[in-house]
C-alpha positions in Angstrom: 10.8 -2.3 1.0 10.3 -5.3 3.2 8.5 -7.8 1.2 8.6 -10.6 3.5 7.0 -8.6 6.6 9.6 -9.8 8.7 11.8 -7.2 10.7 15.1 -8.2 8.4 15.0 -4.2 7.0 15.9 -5.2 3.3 17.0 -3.2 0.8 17.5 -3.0 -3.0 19.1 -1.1 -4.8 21.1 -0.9 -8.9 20.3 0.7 -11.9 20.1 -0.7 -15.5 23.9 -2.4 -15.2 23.4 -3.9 -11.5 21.5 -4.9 -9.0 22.5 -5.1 -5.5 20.2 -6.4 -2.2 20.9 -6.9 1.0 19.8 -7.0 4.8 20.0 -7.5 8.4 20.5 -10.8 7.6 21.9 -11.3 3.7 20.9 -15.3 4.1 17.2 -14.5 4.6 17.3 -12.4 1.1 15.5 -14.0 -1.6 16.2 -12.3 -5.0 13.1 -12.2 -7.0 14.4 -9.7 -9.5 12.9 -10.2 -12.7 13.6 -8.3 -16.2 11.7 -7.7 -19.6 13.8 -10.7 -20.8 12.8 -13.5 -18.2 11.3 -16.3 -19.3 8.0 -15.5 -19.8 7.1 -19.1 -17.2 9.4 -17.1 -14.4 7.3 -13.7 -15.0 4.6 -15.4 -14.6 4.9 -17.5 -11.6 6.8 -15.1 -9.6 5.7 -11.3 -10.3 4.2 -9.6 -6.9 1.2 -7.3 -6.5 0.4 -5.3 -3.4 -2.6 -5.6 -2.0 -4.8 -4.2 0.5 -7.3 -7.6 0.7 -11.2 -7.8 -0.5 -12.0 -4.8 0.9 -8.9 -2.5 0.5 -8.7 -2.1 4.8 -5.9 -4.6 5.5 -2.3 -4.0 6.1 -0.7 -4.0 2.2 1.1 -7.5 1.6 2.2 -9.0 -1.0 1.7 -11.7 -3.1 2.4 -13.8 -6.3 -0.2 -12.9 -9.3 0.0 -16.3 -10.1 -1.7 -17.3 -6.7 -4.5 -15.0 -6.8 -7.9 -16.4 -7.6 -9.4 -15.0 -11.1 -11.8 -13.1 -9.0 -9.1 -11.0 -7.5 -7.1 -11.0 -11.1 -10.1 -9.8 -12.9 -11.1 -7.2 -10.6 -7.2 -5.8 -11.0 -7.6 -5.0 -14.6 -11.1 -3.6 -14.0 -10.3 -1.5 -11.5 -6.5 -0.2 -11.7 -6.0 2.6 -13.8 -2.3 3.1 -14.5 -1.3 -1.0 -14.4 1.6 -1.5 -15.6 2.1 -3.2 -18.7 3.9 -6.4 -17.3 1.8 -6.7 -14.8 -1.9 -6.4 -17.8 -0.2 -8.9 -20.1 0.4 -10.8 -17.1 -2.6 -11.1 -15.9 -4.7 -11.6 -19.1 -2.0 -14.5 -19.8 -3.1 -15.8 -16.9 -6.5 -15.5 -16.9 -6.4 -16.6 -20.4 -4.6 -19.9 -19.3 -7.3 -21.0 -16.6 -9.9 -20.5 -19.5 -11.3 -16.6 -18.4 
């Protein structure tokens, strides 16, 4: 998958005992791996969502959670049907944390 929409062709790949990543060009590889034992802070400020904008017409990118607006936020729990459970708890934390 090629988060960062540049044309670096990355790749990631492991199991439960490793994780390996790599690309065109390793140094523009930013690991953002993130497990059910992270600090709950690192979850939280760094896990992505794909999205298709406002209207669900635009190229998928993707984004933090934690720099969504609340609009956007909300409107993920209202309207996804098989979320994840990271990705709820994350969300209601921080929704719950900007007073929502």
């Amino acid at each position: 998958m090629d988060v960062c929409g540049c044309d670096n062709k990355t790749m990631t790949d492991g199991g439960g005992d490793y994780i390996r990543s790599g690309g065109k060009d390793i140094s523009k590889v930013i690991n953002l791996s993130l497990y059910e034992n992270s600090p709950e802070k690192d979850i939280e400020e760094n896990l992505l969502w794909g999205t298709y904008g406002k209207d669900g017409n635009e190229p998928r990118k993707w984004v933090k959670l934690y720099g969504c607006d609340s609009e956007h936020l909300q409107a993920i729990l209202d309207k996804v049907p098989n979320i994840g459970p990271v990705h709820e708890q994350t969300i209601s934390k921080i929704l719950f944390d900007r007073g929502h």
